[in-house]
N, C-alpha and C positions, 0 to 999 in steps of 0.2 A: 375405212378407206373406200373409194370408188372406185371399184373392179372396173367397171364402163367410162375409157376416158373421155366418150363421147357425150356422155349425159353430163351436161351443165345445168346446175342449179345458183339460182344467185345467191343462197346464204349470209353471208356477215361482207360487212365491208369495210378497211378501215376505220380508224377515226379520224384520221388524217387523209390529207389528199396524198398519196407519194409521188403521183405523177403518172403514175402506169396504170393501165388496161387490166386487174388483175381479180378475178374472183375467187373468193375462199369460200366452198360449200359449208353448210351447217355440219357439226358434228365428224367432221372429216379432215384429215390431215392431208389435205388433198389443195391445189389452186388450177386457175384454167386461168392460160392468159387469153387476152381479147386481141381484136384487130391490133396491129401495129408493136405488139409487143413479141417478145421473141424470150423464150429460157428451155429448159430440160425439164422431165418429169421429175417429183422430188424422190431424193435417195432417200430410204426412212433407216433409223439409226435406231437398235433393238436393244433392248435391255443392257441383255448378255453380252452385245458390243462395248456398252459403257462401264461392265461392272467394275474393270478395275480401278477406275477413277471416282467408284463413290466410296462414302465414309466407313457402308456394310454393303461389300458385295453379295450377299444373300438375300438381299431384301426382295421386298415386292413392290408395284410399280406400275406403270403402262406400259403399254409396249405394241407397237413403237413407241420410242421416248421421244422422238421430234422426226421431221420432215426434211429435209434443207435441196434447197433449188441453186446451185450457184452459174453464172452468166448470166443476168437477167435486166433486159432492156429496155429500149423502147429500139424501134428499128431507125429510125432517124437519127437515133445516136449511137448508135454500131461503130460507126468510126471513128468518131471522137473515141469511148472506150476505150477501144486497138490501141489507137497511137499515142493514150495515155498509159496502158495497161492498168486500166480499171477492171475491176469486175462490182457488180452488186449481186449481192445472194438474198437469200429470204429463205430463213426459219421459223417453222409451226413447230412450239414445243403442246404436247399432252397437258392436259389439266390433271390434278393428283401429285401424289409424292411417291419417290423412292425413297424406301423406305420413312426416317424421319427427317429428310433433309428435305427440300424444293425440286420440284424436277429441274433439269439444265442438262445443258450440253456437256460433253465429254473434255472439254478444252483440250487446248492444241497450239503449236507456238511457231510462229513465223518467221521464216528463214531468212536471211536477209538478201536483197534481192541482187543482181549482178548489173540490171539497168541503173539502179540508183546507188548502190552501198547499201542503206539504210533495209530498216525491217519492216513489212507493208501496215500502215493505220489501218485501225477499223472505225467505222463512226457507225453506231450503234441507232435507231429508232423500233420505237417500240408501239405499232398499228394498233392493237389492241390489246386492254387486260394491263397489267402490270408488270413488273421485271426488275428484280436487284442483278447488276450487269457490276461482275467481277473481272476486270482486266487490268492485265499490268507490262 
């Protein structure tokens, strides 16, 4: 991680264009946004946080097990977001395995919302590296 959020390094960059301002350093679970874009530092999510949700919660692993940024913009579109109640987030998972399964998220399950009735989508892209994306 990058103790200094001041030091930006350009590192990797999508493979896709997503539309934002956003850099991911090398080797670091870390992003820096650029001019015009707007988010939060990311929350990092710890092993010990996930254990209960994997197959062997004794295993070993990275850790942090991912990063996640959620409100994350461009500042031109701030308002549209609002008064759509969008949000976009962005997660950096660890490379390696817990134990003998894939690293991943802890999942988590969407309440349904009192603006719409309904339970919030998620539309999923994947910037770099690969990804089996289980949701239901």
């Amino acid at each position: 991680m990058n103790s200094d959020p001041r030091t930006v390094s350009v590192g990797w960059a999508p493979s896709i264009d997503p539309g934002l301002d956003i850099q991911f350093p090398d080797n670091q679970m870390d992003l820096h946004y650029g001019p015009g874009t707007f988010g939060p530092r990311p929350e990092y999510r710890s092993l010990d946080s996930i254990r209960p949700s994997l197959r062997d919660p004794s295993c070993t692993g990275p850790d942090p097990v991912y990063a996640i940024a959620m409100d994350v913009g461009r500042i031109e579109d701030l308002s549209e977001l609002k008064q759509r109640m969008l949000l976009f987030g962005i997660v950096i998972y660890a490379t390696g395995k817990l134990g003998d399964e894939p690293v991943r998220g802890q999942g988590h399950v969407h309440a349904v919302a009192p603006h719409c009735g309904w339970s919030t989508p998620e539309l999923f892209e994947i910037w770099r590296g690969h990804a089996i994306i289980y949701a239901q």
